[in-house]
Structures are given as C-alpha cells and as structure tokens.
C-alpha positions in Angstrom: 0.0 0.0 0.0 1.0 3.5 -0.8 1.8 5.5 2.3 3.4 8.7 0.3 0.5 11.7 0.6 -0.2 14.2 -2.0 0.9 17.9 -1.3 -2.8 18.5 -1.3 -3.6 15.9 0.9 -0.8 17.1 3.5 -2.4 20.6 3.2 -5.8 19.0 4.4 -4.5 17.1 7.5 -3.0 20.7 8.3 -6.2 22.4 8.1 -8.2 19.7 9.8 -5.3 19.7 12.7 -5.6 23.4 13.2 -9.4 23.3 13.1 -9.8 20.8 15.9 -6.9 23.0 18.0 -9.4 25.9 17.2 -12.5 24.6 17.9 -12.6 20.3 18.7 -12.8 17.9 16.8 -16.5 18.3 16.0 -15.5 21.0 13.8 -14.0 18.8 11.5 -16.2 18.5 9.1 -16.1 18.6 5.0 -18.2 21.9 4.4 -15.7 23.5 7.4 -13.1 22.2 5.7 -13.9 23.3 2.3 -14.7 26.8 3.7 -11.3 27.1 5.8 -9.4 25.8 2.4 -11.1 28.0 -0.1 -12.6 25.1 -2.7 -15.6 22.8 -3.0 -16.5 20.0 -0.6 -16.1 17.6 -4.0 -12.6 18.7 -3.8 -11.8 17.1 -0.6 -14.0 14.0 -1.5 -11.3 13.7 -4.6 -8.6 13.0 -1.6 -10.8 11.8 1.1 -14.1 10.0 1.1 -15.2 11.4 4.3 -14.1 13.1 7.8 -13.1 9.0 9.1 -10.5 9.3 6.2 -9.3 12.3 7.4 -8.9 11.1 10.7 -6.8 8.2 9.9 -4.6 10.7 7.9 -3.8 12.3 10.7 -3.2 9.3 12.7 -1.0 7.9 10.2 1.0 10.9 10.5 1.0 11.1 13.7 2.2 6.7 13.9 5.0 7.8 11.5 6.8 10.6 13.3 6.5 8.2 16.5 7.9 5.5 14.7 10.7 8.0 13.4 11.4 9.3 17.0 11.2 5.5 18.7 13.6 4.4 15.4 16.2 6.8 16.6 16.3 5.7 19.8 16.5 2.1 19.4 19.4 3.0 16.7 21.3 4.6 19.4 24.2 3.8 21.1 23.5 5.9 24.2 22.5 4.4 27.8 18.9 3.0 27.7 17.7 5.6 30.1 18.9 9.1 28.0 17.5 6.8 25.0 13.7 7.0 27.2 14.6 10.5 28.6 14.9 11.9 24.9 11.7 9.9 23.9 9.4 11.6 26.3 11.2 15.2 25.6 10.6 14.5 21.4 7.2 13.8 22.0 6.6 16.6 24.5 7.9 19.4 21.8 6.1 17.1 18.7 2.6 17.6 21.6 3.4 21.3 22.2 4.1 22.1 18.5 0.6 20.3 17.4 -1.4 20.1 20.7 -4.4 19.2 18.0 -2.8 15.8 17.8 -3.1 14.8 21.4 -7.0 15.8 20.6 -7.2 13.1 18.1 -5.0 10.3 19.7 -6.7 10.6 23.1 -9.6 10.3 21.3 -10.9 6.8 22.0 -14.5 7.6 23.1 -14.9 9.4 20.5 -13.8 6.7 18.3 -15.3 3.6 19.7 -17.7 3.2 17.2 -15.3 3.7 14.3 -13.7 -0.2 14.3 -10.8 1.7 12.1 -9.9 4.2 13.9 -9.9 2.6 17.2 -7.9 -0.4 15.4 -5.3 2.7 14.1 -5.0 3.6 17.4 -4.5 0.2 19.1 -1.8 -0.3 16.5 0.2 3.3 17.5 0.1 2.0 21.2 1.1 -1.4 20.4 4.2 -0.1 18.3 5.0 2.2 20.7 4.4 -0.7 23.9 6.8 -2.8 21.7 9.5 -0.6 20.6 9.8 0.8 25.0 9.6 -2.7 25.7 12.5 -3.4 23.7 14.7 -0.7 24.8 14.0 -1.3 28.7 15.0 -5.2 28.0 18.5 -3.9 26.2 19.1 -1.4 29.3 18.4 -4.3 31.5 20.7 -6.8 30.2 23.4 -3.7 30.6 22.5 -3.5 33.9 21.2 0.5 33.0 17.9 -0.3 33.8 16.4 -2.3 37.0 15.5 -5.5 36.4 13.5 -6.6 39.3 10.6 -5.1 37.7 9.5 -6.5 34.3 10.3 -4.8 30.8 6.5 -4.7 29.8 5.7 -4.2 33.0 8.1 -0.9 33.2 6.9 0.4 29.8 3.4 0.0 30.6 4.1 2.5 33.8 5.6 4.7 31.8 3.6 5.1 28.6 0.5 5.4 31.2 2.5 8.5 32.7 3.5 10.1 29.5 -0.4 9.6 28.0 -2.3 10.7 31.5 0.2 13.8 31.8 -0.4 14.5 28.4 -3.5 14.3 28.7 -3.8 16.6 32.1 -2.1 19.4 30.0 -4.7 19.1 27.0 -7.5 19.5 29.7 -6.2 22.4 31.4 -6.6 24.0 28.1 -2.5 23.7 27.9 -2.1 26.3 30.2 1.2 24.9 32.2 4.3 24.1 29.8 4.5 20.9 29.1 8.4 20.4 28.0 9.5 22.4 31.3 6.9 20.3 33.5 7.8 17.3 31.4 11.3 17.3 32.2 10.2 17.5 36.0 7.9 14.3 35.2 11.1 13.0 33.2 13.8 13.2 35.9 11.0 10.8 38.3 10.9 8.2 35.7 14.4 7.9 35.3 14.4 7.7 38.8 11.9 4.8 38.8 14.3 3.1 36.4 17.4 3.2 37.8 19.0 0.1 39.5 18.3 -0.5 43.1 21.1 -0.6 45.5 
C-alpha cells in the first residue's frame, strides 16, 4: 500500500489539525473544511471519502513521526535511560508544537464506534508498547535499567504517565508548559528506572 501523501492531501491534514486545536474535533467536518481551504467539498472528497479518512490521515501521520522518533532511539548507542529521557522530551515538543494531535489520539470515546480508527489507534500504542519494551530489556541486560521489575511491565508505567500527563495538559486547556513540567515528570521516571542498591 502507498503511504506517500499528495501535497494537497498534506495541506488538508493541516487544516483539519488546526481546526480541531481551534475549535474540537466536532469542527472537522467537509463543508468546514472546504470553507477554511477556499474550494468545494467535491474537492476534498477527490482526496478523502469522508471526515473518518481524514482522521486516519492524521493518525497515520501522527504513527509515523512516533515510529521516526522510537527508530532513533532504538538506533542509538546511548545508555537506555537518556534513550527514554529523549523519547518523552521529542514527543513533548512534537505535543506542544501540534497540541491538535493529542485531541485526536486521546480520542478513543470518540472513536469507539469507528472499528478503524480505534484499530489505528490500538496499533500506534502497540508499536510504541513494543518498541519501549524493547529498549528497557536492552538497558536491563546492561544493567542500566532495573531489572527486578518487568520490561512490559516498566513500559506499561511509563507510557501510562507520559499519555495521562499529556492528557492533564490538554485539559487544562494547555495552560502549564508541558516540555519544562515534562522534564520534572522525566527526571521521576528515570528515577523509577534506575538500579536499586
């Protein structure tokens, strides 16, 4: 399957992500979309069949720049715990940069009746569940990471602490700053990870 997007395809995920920052995602509609981009609604249907489509657009996009920035890391040479401390920080800027995304990922109830969404977004977390899991068992085995607490176990308590602070920031409106609070939340996990003497 083709992954590569059109130019104007790319221009409507960027529309649709700054309409649901603006207003939620029950703004993002096709007439809304059409009126924000300056054409027809039969344009948009000529690059999406309808506002589902456009969703999984964006969470394509969204699964590969996370696969880009958990590629990186497991590409590194650098201790397993600055590979997870530069994780979080990536995807703090990528949230603060595009806060619409966390809108769309955290989505779920929104989603439930939409078996392809909620199966996009099952597959984002699993990639993500795997790729952690991965780099916690390679800091273990170095003896960088603790290992009297289970890899999955470890990436399960971390991924749950990125997503519900992420999460907190979207529902104060994003009023604290989320890469300076971050690294706070940052220093505690690698904390949490660290050997036990």
């Amino acid at each position: 399957m083709n992954t590569e997007i059109t130019e104007r395809q790319q221009e409507i995920i960027n529309v649709s992500l700054a309409l649901i920052t603006e207003s939620g995602i029950q703004s993002l509609t096709i007439k809304n979309l059409a009126k924000r981009i300056g054409f027809a609604e039969s344009a948009i249907y000529r690059h999406y069949e309808n506002k589902i489509q456009i969703l999984l657009a964006i969470l394509d996009f969204f699964k590969r720049n996370t696969e880009q920035l958990f590629s990186n890391q497991l590409n590194s040479n650098e201790n397993s715990i600055i590979k997870i401390e530069k994780l979080f920080a990536n995807h703090f800027r990528k949230f603060t940069n595009t806060p619409s995304l966390v809108v769309v990922i955290f989505s779920e109830e929104i989603f439930r009746n939409e078996r392809e969404l909620c199966t996009k977004v099952a597959e984002i977390m699993n990639l993500n569940m795997e790729s952690l899991t991965t780099i916690i068992k390679d800091g273990q085995q170095k003896g960088e990471i603790r290992n009297d607490i289970e890899a999955t176990h470890l990436a399960i308590m971390i991924l749950g602490s990125l997503r519900m602070f992420v999460k907190q920031w979207s529902m104060t409106d994003y009023k604290f700053d989320l890469i300076a609070k971050g690294a706070e939340l940052i220093n505690s996990v690698k904390m949490l990870l660290q050997k036990q003497n």
